[in-house]
C-alpha positions as CSV (number, residue, x, y, z in Angstrom):
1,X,4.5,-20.9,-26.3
2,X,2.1,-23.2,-24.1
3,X,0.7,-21.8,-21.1
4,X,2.8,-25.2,-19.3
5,X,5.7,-23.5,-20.5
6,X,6.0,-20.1,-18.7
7,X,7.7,-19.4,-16.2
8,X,5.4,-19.1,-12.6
9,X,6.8,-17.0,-10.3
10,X,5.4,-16.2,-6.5
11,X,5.2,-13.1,-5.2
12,X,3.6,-11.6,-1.6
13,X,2.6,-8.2,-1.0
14,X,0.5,-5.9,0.9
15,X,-3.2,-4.8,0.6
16,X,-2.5,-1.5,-0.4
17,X,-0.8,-2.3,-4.3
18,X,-3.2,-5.9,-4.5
19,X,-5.1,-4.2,-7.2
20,X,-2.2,-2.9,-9.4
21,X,-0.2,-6.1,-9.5
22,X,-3.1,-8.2,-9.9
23,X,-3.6,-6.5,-13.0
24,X,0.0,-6.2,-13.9
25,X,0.5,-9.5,-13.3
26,X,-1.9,-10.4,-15.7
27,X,0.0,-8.9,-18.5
28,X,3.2,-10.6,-17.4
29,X,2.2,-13.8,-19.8
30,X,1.6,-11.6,-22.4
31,X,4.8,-9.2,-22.2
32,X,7.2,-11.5,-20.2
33,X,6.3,-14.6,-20.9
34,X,5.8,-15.9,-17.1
35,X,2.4,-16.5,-15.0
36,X,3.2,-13.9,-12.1
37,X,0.7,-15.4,-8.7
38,X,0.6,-12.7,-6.4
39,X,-0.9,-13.0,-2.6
40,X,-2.0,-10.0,-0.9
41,X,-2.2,-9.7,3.1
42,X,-1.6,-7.5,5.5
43,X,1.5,-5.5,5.4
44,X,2.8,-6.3,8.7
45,X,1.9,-10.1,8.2
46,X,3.8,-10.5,4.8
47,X,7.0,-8.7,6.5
48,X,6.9,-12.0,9.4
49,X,6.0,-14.5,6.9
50,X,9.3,-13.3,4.8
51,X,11.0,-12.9,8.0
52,X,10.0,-16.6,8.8
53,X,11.7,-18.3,5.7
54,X,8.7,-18.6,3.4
55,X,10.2,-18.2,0.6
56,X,8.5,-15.9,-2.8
57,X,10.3,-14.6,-6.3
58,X,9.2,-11.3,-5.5
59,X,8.2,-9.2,-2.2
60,X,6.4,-6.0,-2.6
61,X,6.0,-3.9,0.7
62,X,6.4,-0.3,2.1
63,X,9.7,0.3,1.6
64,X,10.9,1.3,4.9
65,X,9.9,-2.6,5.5
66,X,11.5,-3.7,2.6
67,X,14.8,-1.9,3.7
68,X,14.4,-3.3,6.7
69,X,14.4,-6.8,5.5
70,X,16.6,-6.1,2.5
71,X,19.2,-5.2,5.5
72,X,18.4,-8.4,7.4
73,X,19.4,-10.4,5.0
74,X,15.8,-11.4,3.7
75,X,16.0,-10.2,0.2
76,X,18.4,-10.4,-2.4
77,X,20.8,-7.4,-1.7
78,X,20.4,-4.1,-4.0
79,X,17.4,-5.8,-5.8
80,X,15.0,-3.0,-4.0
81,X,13.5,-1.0,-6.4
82,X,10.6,2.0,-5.3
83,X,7.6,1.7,-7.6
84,X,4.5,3.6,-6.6
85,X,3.6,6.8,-4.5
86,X,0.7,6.2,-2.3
87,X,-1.3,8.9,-0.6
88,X,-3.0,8.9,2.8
89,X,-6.6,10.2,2.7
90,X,-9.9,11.1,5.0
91,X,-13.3,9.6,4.0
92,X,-16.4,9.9,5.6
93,X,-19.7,7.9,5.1
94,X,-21.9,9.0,1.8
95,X,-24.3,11.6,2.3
96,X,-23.0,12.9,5.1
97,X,-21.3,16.6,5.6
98,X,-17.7,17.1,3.9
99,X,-16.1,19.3,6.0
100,X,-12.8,21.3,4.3
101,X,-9.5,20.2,4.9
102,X,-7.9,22.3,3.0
103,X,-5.2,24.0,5.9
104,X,-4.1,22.0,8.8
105,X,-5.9,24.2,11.0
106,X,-9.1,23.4,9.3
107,X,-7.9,19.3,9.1
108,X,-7.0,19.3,13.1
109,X,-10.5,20.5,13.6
110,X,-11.9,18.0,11.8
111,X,-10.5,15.2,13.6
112,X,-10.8,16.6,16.9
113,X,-15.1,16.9,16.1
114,X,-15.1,13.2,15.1
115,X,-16.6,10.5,17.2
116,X,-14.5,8.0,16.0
117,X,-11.6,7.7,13.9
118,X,-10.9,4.6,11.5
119,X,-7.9,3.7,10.5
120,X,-5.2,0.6,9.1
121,X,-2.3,-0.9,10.5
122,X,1.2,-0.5,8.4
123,X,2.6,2.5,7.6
124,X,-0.4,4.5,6.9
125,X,-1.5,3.8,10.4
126,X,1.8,3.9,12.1
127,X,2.0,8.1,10.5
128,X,-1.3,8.9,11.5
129,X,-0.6,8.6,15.0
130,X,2.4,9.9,14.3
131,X,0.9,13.0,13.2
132,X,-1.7,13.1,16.3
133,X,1.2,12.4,19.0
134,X,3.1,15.9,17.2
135,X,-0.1,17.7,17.6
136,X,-0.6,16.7,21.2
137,X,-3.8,15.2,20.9
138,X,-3.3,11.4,20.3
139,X,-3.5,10.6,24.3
140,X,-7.0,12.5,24.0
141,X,-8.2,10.9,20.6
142,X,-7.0,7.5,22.0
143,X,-10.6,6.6,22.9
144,X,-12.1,7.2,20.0
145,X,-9.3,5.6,17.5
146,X,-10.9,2.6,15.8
147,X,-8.2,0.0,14.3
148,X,-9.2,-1.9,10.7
149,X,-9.2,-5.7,12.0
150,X,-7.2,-8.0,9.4
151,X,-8.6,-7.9,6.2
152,X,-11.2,-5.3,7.3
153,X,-11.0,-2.3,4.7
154,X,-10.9,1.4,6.5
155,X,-14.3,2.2,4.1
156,X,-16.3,-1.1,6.0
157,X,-16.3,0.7,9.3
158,X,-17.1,4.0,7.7
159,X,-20.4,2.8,5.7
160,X,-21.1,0.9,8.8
161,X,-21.2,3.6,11.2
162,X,-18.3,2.5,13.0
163,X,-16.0,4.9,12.4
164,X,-17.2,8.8,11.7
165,X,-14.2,9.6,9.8
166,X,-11.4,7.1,8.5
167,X,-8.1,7.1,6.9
168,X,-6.7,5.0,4.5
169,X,-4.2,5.1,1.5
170,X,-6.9,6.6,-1.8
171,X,-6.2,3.1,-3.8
172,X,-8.2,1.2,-0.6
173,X,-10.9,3.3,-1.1
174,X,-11.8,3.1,-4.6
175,X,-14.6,1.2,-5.4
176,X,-16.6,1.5,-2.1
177,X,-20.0,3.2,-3.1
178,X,-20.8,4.0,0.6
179,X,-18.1,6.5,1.4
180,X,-16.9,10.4,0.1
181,X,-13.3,10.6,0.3
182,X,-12.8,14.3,1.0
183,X,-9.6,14.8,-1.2
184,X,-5.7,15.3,-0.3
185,X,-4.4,16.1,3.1
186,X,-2.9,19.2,3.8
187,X,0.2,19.5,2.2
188,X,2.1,20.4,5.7
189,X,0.2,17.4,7.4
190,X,0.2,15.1,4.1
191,X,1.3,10.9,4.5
192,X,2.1,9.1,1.9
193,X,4.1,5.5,1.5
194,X,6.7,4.8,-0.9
195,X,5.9,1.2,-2.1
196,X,9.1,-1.3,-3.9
197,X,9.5,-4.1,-4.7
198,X,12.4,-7.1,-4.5
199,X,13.8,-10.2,-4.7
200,X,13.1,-12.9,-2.7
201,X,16.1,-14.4,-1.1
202,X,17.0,-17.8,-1.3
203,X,16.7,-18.6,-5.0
204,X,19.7,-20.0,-7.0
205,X,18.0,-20.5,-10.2
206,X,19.7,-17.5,-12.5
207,X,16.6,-17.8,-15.6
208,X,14.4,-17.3,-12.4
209,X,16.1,-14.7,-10.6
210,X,16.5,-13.2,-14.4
211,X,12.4,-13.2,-15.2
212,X,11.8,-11.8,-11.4
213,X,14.4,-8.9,-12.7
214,X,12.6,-8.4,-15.8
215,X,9.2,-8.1,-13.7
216,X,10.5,-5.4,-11.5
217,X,11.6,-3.4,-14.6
218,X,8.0,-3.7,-16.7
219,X,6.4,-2.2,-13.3
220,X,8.5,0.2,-13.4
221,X,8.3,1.4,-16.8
222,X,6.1,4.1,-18.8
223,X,4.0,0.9,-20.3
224,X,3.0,0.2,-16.4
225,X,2.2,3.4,-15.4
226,X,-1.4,3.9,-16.5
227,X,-2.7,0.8,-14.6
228,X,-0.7,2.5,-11.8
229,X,-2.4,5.8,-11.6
230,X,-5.6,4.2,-12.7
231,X,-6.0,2.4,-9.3
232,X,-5.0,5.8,-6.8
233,X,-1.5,5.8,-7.2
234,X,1.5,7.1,-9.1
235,X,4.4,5.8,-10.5
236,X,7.9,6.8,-8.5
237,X,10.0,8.5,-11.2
238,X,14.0,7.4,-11.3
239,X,14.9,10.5,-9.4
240,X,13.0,8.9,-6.3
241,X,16.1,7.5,-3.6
């Protein structure tokens, strides 16, 4: 069938899965028959354009966002579906020391040495201070936290000296030569994001509301799940709720 002849469906999702569903998307033609265009933003800034009306075939977000839009009526109801397991970890600029962070004891010291702290907005972001306001410290480390501008990566202000230390979820910081990702947080002090996908709202079309079914389902299948844990994430298994 012509390329003129597939289905194109529009999706919006965060930063964080850009790299997975650009690649997935470009086996949708081949396995689905449909051209899949994907924009990737901010997560926070996708969540208010779909709040706003703009309407996509797909949404692909954290899924405590998603819920929260699937609940205000944003997204076609019970279409959620959790997809990949996304890991929070600590980098620091290459060449430097990598200090162990192997107990939360050891990790607490690390951050309270550090000069300055990068990190992202979302739920990444939102966790990590989280974690800093249970151990007491996040009024004292307040000074030295240094927020990602839009479309900044966590790894930018690392290499460039801006940030000591920084946190971001592992699939952000592959690919950036300049930085030593120091491995998995603490298991008692670990964050990690659940990211789904859904249905737009809005659409009447049943073949197109049929294809965006069939999209969810290929990402979420074995033949997806390489690509998925090639890029620093793992696929969510059906036991996941």
């Amino acid at each position: 069938m012509p390329n003129s002849a597939l289905f194109r469906l529009t999706a919006i999702s965060s930063m964080a899965t850009r790299q997975i569903l650009g690649e997935l998307a470009g086996q949708c033609a081949s396995h689905l028959n449909c051209q899949l265009v994907v924009e990737s933003l901010g997560g926070v800034e996708a969540a208010k354009r779909v709040r706003a009306g703009e309407r996509f075939d797909l949404v692909f977000l954290a899924d405590d966002a998603l819920s929260s839009l699937e609940t205000d009526g944003h997204l076609l109801p019970g279409s959620r579906r959790p997809l990949m397991r996304s890991e929070v970890v600590l980098a620091v600029s290459k060449g430097n020391p990598k200090p162990t962070i192997n107990t939360e004891a050891a990790f607490r010291t690390v951050v309270c040495a550090a000069e300055s702290i990068g990190y992202s907005t979302g739920p990444s972001g939102a966790a990590l201070l989280a974690l800093f306001e249970r151990w007491g410290l996040l009024v004292e480390l307040k000074s030295r936290l240094v927020l990602a501008p839009a479309g900044v990566p966590v790894a930018q202000l690392v290499t460039e000296g801006r940030a000591a230390i920084g946190f971001q979820q592992r699939s952000e910081f592959l690919g950036h030569s300049g930085i030593e990702v120091l491995g998995s947080l603490p298991e008692s002090a670990a964050i990690e994001t659940i990211f789904s996908g859904a249905l737009g709202q809005g659409h009447s079309d049943d073949a197109r509301i049929a294809k965006a079914q069939q999209i969810l389902e290929f990402i979420a299948s074995e033949q997806a799940a390489n690509v998925i844990c090639d890029y620093g994430m793992s696929p969510v298994t059906s036991s996941y709720h």
